[in-house]
Backbone as CSV, one residue per row, in Angstrom:
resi,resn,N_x,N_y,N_z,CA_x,CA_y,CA_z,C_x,C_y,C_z
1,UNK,0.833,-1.202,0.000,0.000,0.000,0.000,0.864,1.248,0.000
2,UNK,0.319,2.138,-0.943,1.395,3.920,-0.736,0.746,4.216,-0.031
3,UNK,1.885,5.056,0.647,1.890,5.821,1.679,0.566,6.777,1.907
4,UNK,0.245,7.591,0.832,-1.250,8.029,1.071,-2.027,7.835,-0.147
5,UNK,-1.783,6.487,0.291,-3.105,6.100,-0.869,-3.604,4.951,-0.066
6,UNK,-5.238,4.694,-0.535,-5.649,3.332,-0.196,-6.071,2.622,-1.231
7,UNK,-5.232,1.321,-0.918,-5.693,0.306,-2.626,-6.613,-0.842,-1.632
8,UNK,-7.603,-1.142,-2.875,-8.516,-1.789,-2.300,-8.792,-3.250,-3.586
9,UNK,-8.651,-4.304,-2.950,-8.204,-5.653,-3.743,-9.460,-5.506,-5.265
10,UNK,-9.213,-5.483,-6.474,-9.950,-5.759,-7.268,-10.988,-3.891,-8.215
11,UNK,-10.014,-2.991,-7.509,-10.857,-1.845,-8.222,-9.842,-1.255,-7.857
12,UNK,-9.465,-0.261,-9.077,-8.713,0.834,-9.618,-9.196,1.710,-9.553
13,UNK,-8.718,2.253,-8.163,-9.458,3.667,-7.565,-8.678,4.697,-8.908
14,UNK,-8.136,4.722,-9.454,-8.360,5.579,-10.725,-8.752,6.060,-11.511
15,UNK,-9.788,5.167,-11.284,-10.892,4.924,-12.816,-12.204,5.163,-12.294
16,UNK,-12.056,5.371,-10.474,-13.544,5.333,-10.123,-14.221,6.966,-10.337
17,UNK,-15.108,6.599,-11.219,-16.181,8.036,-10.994,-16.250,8.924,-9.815
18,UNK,-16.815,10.059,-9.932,-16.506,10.831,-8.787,-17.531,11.848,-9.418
19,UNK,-18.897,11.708,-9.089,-20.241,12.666,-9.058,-20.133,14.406,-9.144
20,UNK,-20.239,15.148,-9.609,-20.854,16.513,-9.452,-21.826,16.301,-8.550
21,UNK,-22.197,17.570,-7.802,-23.135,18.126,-6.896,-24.233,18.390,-7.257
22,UNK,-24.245,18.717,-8.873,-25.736,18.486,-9.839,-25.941,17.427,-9.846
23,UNK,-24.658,16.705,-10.196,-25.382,14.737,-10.657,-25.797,13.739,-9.819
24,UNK,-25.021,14.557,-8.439,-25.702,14.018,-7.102,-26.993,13.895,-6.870
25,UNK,-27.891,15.394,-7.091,-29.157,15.894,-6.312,-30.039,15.355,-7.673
26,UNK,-29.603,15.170,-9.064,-30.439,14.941,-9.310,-30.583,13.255,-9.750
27,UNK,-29.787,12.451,-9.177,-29.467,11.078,-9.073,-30.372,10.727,-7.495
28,UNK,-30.390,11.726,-6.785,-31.401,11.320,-5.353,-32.354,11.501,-5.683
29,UNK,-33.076,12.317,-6.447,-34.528,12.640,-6.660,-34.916,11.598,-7.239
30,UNK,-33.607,11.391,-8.255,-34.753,9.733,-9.245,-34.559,8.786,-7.981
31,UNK,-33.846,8.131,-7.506,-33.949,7.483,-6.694,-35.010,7.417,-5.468
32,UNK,-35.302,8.575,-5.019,-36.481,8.667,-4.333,-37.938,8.317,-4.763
33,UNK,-37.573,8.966,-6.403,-38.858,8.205,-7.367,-38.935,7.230,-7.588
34,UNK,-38.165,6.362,-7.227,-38.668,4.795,-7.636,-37.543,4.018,-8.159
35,UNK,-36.511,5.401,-8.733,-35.511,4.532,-9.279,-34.363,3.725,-8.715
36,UNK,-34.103,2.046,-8.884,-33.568,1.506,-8.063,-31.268,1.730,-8.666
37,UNK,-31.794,1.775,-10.190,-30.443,2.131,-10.783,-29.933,3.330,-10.473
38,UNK,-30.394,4.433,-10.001,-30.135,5.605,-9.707,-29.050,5.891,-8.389
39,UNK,-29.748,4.452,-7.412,-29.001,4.140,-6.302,-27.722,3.807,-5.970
40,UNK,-27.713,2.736,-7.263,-26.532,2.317,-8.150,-25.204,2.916,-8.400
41,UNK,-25.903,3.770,-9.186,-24.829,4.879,-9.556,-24.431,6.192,-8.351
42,UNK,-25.373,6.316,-7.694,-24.859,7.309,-6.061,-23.819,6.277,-5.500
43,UNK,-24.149,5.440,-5.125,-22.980,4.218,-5.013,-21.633,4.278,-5.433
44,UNK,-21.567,4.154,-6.825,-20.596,3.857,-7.209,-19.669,5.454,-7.665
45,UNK,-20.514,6.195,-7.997,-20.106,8.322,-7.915,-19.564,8.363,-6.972
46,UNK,-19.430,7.640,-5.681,-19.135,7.934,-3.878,-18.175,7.205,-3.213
47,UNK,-17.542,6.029,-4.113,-16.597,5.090,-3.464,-15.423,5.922,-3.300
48,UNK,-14.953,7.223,-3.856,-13.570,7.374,-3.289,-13.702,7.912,-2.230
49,UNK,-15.064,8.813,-1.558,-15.101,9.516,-0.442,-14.901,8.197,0.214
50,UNK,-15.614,6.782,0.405,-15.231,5.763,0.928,-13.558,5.685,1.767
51,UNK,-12.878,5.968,0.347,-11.084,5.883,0.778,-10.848,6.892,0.714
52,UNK,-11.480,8.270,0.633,-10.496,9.311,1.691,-10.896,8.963,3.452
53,UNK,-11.744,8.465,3.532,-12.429,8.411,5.386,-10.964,6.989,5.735
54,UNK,-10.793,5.876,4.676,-10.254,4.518,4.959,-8.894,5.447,5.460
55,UNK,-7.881,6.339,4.992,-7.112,6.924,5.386,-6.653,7.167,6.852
56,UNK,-7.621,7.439,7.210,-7.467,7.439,8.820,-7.900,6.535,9.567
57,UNK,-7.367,5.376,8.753,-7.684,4.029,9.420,-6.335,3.163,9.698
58,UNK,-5.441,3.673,8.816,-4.468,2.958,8.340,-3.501,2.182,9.748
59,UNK,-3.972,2.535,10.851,-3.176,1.941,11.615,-3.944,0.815,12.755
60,UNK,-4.974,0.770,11.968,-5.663,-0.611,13.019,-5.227,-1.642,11.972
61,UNK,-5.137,-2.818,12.661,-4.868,-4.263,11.866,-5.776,-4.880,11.096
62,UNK,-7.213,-4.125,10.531,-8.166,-4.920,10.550,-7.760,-4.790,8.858
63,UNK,-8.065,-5.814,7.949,-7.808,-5.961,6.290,-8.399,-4.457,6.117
64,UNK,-8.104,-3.777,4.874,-8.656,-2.485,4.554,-9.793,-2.774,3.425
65,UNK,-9.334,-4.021,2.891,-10.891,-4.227,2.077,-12.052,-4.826,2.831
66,UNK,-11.876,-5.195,4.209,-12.967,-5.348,4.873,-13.834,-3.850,5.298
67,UNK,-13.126,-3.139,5.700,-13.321,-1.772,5.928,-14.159,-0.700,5.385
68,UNK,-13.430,-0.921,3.505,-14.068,-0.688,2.490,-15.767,-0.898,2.426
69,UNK,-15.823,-2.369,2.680,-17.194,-2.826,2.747,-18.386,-2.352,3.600
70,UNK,-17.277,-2.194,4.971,-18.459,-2.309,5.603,-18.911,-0.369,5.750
71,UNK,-18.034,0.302,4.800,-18.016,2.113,4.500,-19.084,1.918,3.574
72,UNK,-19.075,1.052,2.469,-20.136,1.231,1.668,-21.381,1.225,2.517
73,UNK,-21.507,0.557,3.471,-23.048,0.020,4.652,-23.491,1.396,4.731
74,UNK,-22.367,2.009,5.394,-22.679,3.405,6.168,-22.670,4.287,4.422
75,UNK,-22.277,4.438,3.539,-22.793,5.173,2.000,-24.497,5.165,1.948
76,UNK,-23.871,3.515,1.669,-25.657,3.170,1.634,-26.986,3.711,2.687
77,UNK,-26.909,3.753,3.718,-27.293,4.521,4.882,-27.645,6.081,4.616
78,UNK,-26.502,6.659,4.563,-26.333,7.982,3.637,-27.849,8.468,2.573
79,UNK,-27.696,7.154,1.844,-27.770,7.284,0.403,-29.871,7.292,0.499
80,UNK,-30.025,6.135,1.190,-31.290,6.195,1.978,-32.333,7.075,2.960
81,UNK,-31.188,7.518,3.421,-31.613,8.925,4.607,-31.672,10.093,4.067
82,UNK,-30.939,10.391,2.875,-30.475,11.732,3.072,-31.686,12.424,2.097
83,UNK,-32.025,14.092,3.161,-33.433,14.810,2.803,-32.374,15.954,2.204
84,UNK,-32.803,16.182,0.545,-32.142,17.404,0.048,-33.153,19.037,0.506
85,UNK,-34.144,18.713,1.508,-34.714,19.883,2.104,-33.598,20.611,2.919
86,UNK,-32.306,19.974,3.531,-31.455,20.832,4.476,-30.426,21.160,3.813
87,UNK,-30.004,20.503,2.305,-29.804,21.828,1.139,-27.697,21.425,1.971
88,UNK,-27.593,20.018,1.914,-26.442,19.696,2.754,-25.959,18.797,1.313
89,UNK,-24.434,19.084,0.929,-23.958,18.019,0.124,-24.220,16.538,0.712
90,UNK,-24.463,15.346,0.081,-24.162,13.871,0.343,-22.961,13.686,1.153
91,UNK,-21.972,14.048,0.733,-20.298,13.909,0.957,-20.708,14.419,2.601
92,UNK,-21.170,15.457,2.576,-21.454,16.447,4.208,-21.870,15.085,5.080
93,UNK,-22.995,14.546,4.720,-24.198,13.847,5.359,-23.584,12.489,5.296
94,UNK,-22.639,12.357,4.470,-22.337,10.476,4.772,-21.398,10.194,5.367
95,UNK,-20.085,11.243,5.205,-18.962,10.995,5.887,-19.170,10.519,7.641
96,UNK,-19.524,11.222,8.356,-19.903,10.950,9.631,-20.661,9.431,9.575
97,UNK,-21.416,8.993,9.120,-22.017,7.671,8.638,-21.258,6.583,8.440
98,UNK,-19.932,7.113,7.944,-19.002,5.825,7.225,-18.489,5.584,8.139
99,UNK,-18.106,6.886,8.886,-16.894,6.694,10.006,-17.632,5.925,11.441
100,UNK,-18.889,5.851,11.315,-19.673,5.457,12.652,-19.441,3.833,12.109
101,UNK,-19.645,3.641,11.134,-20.342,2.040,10.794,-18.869,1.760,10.918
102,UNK,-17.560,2.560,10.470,-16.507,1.350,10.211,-15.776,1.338,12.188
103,UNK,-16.002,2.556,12.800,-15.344,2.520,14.552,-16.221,1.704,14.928
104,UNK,-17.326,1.246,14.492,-18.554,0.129,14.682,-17.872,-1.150,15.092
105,UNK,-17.564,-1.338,13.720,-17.076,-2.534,12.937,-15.449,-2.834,13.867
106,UNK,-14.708,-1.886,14.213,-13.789,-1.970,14.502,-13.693,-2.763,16.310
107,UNK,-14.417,-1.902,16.241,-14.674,-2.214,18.240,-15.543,-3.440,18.318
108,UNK,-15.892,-4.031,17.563,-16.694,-5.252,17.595,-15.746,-6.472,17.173
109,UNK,-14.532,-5.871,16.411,-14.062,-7.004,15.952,-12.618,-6.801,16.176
110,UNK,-12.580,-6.278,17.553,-11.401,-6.312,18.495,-11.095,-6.855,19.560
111,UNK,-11.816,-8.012,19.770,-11.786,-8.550,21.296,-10.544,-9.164,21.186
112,UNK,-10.113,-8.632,22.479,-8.645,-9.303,23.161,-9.454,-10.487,23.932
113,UNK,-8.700,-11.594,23.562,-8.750,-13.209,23.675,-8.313,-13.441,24.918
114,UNK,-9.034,-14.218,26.132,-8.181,-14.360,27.382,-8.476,-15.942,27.518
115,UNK,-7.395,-16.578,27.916,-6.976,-18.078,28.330,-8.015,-18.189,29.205
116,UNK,-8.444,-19.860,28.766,-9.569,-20.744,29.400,-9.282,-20.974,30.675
117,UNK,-7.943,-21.004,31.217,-7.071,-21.095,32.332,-7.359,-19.756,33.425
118,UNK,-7.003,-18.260,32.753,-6.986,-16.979,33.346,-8.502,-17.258,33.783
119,UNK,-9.588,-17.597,32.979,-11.045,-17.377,33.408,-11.159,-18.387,34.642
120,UNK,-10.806,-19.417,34.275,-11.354,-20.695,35.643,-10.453,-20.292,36.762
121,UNK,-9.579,-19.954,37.263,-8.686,-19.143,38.007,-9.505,-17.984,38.596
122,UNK,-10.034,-17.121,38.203,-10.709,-15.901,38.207,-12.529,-16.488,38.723
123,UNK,-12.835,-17.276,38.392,-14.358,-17.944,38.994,-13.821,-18.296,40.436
124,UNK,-12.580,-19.317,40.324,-12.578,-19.525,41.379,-12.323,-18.633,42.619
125,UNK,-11.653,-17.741,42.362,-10.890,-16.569,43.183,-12.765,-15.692,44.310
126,UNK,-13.293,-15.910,42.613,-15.369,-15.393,43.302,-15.615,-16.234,43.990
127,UNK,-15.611,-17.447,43.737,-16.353,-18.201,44.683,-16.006,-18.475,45.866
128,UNK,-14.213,-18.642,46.133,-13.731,-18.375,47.218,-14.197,-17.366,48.419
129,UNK,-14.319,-15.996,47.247,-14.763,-14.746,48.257,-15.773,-14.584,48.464
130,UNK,-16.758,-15.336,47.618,-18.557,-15.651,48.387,-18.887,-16.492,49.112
131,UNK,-18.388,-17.455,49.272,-17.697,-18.669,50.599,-17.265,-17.875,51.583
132,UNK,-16.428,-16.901,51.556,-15.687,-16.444,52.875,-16.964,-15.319,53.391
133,UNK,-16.753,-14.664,52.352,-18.244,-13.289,52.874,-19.487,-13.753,53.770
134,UNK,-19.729,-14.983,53.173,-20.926,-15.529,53.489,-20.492,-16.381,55.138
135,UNK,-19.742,-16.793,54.966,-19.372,-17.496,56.585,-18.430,-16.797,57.659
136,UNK,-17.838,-15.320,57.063,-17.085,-14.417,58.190,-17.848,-12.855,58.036
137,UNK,-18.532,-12.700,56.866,-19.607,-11.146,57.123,-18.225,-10.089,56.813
138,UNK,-17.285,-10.383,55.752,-15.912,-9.717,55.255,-15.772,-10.380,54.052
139,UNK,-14.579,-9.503,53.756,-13.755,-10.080,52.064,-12.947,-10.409,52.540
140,UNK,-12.228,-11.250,51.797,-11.008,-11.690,52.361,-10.045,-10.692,51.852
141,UNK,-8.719,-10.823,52.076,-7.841,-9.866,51.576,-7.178,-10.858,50.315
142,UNK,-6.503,-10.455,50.037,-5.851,-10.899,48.457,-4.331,-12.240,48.903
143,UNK,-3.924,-11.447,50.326,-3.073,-12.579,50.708,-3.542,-13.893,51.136
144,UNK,-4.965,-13.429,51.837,-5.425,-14.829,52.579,-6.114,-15.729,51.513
145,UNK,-6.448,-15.342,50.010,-6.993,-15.674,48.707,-5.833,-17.010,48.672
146,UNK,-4.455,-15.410,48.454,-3.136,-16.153,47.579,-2.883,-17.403,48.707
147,UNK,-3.380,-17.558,49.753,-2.833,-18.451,50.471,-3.679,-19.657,50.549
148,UNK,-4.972,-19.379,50.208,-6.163,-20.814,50.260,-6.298,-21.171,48.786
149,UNK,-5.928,-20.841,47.635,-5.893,-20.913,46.696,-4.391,-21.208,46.118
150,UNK,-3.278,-21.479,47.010,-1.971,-21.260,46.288,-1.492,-20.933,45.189
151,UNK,-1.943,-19.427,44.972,-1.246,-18.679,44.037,-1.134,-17.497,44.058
152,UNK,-0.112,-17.121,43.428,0.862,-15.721,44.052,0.072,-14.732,43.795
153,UNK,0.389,-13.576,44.600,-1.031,-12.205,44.832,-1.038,-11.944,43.368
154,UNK,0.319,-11.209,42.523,-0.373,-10.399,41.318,-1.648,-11.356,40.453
155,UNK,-1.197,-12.238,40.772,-2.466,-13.305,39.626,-3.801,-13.059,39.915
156,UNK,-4.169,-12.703,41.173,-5.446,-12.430,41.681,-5.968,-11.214,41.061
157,UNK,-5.473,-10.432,41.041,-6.140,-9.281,40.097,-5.982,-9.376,38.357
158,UNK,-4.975,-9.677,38.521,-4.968,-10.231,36.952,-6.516,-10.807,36.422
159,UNK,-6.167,-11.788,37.030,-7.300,-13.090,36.861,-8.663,-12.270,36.922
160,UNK,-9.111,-11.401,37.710,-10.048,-10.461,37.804,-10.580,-9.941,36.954
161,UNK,-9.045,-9.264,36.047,-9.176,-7.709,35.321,-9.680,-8.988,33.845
162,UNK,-9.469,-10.126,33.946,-9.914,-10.730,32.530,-11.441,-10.766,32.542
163,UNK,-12.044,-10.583,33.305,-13.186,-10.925,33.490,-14.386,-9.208,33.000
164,UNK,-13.437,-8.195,32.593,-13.997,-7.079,32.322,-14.052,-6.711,30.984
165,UNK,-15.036,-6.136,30.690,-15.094,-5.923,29.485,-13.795,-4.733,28.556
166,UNK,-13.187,-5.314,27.892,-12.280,-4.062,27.184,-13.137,-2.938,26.333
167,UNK,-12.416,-2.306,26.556,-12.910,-0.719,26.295,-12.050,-0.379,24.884
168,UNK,-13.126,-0.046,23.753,-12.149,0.563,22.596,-11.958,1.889,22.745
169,UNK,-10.949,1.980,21.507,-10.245,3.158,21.779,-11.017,4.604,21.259
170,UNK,-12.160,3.723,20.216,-13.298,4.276,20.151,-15.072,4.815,20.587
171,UNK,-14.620,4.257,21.736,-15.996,4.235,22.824,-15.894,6.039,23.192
172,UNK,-17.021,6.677,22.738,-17.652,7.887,23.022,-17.424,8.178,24.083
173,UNK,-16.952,8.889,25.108,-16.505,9.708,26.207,-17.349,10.753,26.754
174,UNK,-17.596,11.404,25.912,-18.073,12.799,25.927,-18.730,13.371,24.920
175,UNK,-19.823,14.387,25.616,-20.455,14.989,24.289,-21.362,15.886,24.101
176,UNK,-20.898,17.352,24.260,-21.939,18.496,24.924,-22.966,18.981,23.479
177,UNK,-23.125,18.233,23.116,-23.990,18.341,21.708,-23.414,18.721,20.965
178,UNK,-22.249,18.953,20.568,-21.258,18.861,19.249,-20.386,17.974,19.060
179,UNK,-19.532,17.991,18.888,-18.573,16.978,18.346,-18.017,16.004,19.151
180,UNK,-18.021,15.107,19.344,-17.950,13.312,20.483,-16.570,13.981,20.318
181,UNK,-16.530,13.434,21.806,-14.688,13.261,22.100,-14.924,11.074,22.491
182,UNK,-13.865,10.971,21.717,-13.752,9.554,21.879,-12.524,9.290,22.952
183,UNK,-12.229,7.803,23.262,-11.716,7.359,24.223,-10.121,8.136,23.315
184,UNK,-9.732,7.723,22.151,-8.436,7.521,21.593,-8.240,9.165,21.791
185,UNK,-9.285,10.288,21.905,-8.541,11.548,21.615,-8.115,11.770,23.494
186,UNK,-8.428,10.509,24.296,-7.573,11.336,25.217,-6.160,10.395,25.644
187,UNK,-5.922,9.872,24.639,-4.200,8.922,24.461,-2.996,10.184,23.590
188,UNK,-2.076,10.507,24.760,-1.057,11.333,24.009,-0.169,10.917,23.104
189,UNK,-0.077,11.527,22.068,0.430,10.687,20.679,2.275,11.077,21.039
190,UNK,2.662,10.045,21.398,3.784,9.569,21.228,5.077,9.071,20.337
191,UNK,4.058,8.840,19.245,4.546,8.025,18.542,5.765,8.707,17.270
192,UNK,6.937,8.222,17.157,7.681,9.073,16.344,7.195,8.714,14.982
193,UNK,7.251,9.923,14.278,6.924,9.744,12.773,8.160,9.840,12.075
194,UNK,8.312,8.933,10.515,9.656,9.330,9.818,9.009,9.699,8.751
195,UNK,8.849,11.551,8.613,8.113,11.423,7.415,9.245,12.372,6.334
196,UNK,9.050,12.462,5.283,9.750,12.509,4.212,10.063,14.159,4.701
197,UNK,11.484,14.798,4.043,11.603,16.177,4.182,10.946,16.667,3.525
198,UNK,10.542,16.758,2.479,9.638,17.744,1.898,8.174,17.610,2.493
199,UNK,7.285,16.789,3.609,6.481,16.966,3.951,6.843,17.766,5.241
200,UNK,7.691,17.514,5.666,8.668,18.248,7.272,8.232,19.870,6.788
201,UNK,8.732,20.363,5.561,9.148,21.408,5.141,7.628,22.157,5.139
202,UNK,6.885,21.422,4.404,5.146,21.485,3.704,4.502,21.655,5.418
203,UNK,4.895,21.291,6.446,4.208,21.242,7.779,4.627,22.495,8.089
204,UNK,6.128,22.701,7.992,6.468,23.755,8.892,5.868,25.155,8.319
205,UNK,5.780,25.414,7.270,5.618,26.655,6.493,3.855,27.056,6.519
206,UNK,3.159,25.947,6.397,1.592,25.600,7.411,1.572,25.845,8.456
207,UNK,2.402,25.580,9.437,2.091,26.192,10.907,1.987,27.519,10.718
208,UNK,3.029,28.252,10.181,3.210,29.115,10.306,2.156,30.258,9.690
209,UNK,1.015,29.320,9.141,0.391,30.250,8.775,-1.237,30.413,9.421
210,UNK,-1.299,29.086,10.060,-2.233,29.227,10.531,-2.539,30.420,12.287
211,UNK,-3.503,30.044,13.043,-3.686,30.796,13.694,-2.600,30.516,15.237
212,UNK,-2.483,31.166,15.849,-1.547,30.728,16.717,-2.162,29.759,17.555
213,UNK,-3.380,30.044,18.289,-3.647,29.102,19.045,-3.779,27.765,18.725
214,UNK,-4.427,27.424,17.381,-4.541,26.198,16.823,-2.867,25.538,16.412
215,UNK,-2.012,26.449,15.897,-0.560,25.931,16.080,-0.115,25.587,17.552
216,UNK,-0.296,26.025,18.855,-0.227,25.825,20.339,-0.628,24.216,19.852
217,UNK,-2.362,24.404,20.387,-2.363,22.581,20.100,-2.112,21.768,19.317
218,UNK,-1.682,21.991,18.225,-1.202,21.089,17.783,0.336,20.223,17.691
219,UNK,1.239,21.736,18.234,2.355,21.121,18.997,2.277,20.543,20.604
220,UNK,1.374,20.800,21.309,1.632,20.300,22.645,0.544,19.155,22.205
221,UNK,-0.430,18.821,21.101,-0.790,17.633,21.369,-0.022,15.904,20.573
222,UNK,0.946,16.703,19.175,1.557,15.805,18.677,2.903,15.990,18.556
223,UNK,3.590,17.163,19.260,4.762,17.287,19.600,5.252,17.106,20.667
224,UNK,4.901,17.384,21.355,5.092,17.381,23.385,4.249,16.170,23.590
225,UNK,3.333,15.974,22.944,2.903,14.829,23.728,1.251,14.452,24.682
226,UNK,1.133,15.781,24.748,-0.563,16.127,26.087,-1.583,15.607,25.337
227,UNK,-2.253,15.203,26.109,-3.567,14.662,26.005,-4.396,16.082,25.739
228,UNK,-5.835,15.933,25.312,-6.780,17.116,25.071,-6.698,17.433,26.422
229,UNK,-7.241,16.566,27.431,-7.874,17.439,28.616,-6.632,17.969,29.375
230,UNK,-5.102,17.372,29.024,-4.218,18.278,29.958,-4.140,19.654,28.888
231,UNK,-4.061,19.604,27.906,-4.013,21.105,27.092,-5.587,22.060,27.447
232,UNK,-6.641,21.576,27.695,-7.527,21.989,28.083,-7.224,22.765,29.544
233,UNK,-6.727,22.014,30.167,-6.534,22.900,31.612,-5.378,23.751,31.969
234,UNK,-4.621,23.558,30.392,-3.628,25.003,30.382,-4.188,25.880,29.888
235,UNK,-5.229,26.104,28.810,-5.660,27.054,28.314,-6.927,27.435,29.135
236,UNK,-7.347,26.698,30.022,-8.470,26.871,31.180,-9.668,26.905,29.976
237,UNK,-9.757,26.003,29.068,-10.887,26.156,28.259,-11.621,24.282,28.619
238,UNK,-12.696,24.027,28.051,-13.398,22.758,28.141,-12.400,21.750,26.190
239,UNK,-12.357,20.595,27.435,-11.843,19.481,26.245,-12.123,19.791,24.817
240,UNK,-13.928,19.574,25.048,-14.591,19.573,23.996,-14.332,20.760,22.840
241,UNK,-13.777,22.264,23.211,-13.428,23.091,23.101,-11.769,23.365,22.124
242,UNK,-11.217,22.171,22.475,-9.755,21.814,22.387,-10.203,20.814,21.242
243,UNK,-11.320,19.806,21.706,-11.087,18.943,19.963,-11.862,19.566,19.088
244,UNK,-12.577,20.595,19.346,-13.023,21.408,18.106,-11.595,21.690,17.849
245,UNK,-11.093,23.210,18.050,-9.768,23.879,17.528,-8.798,22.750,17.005
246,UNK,-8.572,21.285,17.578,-7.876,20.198,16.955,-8.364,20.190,15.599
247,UNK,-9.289,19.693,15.297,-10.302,19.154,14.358,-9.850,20.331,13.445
248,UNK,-10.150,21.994,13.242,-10.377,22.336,12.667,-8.970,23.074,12.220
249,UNK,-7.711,22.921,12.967,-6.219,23.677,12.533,-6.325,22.106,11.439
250,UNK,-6.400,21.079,12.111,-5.574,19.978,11.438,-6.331,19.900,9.994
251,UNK,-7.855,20.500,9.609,-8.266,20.885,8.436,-7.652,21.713,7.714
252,UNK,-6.859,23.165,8.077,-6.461,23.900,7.941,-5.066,23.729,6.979
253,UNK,-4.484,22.684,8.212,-2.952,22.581,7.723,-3.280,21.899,6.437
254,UNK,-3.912,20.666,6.515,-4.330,19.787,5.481,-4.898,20.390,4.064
255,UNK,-5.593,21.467,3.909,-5.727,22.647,3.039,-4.045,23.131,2.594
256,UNK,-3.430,23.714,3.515,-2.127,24.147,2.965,-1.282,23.668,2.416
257,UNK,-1.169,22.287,2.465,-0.126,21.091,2.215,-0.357,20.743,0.681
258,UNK,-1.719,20.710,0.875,-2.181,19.959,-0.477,-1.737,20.871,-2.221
């Protein structure tokens, strides 16, 4: 796969159509009339918005032509719902759609796997402590566990923590009626990038043009390292507040680059 591109097994995103805003509205109207080919073709006018959203996927493990598929669900969705009375492009109205069905798809088909062993270990550790509760009116402590059970303390919580449900990195957090803050926007990005000098160059000359504050977060959230809500309580503003201005420099820069 290139670097910013997404190839998808069996279609030459080259060749794929790509709708006008006339051929859109008036491809929904027939479709609303009855027409089932009309649908067809909104479909297939819409697959690259599909792989600009797959882009910011590129670092979960899941196949990208599964992804693909299940973006068309959320198109299709789109394609069904959407009332040209609020006078909103398709592209406006589906993107959010694609991205719900595929963090859907993602968090459903991420379960971390725990040993048949860790679980029967972990029943027993309960039943121990509903045995004891029930005949001393207490919990036991974790040593007197590790000691009627012979096995060493950290295992006891271990054995526990398997028994909870994992949390994706996409599970909704927050949400004062605009824009969801998800679990992943409050993980500080760490991660070193090796990206080419002439994009180094294309970033730096973008900062510099955007607004200052939105340049602030975006170095203390992917340079330094902070989470939204610790940059939130330097600027004494609300999270939610911080992933707007995120959201909308990192549009910004992304405009300048291009």
């Amino acid at each position: 796969m290139a670097k910013y591109k997404v190839e998808i097994t069996g279609i030459n995103t080259n060749e794929l159509k790509v709708l006008s805003n006339e051929e859109t509205i008036l491809l929904i109207k027939k479709y609303q009339n009855g027409d089932k080919e009309a649908k067809e073709q909104l479909i297939n006018g819409n697959l690259k918005l599909i792989l600009s959203v797959l882009k910011y996927f590129n670092h979960t493990n899941i196949n990208l032509d599964d992804l693909f598929q299940i973006g068309v669900i959320g198109l299709i969705k789109a394609i069904d719902n959407f009332d040209l009375s609020y006078n909103l492009k398709l592209s406006t109205y589906a993107v959010p759609l694609i991205v719900g069905e595929i963090k859907r798809y993602i968090r459903d088909n991420s379960v971390i796997r725990v040993s048949r062993g860790i679980k029967e270990l972990a029943y027993q550790i309960l039943q121990f402590k509903e045995q004891y509760i029930n005949t001393y009116g207490m919990e036991p402590s974790n040593s007197l566990i590790s000691e009627a059970l012979q096995i060493d303390e950290y295992k006891i919580a271990f054995a526990l923590d398997s028994l909870k449900q994992p949390k994706s990195i996409y599970d909704p957090i927050y949400n004062d009626g605009g824009d969801t803050i998800y679990l992943f926007d409050q993980i500080a990005d760490k991660k070193e990038q090796n990206q080419d000098k002439d994009l180094q160059i294309s970033l730096r000359k973008a900062l510099q043009k955007i607004k200052e504050r939105e340049k602030n977060i975006l170095i203390n959230r992917f340079i330094v390292g902070k989470t939204q809500m610790e940059i939130a309580l330097d600027l004494g503003i609300s999270q939610a507040q911080v992933s707007r201005l995120e959201k909308n420099a990192i549009n910004n820069i992304r405009k300048l680059i291009k």
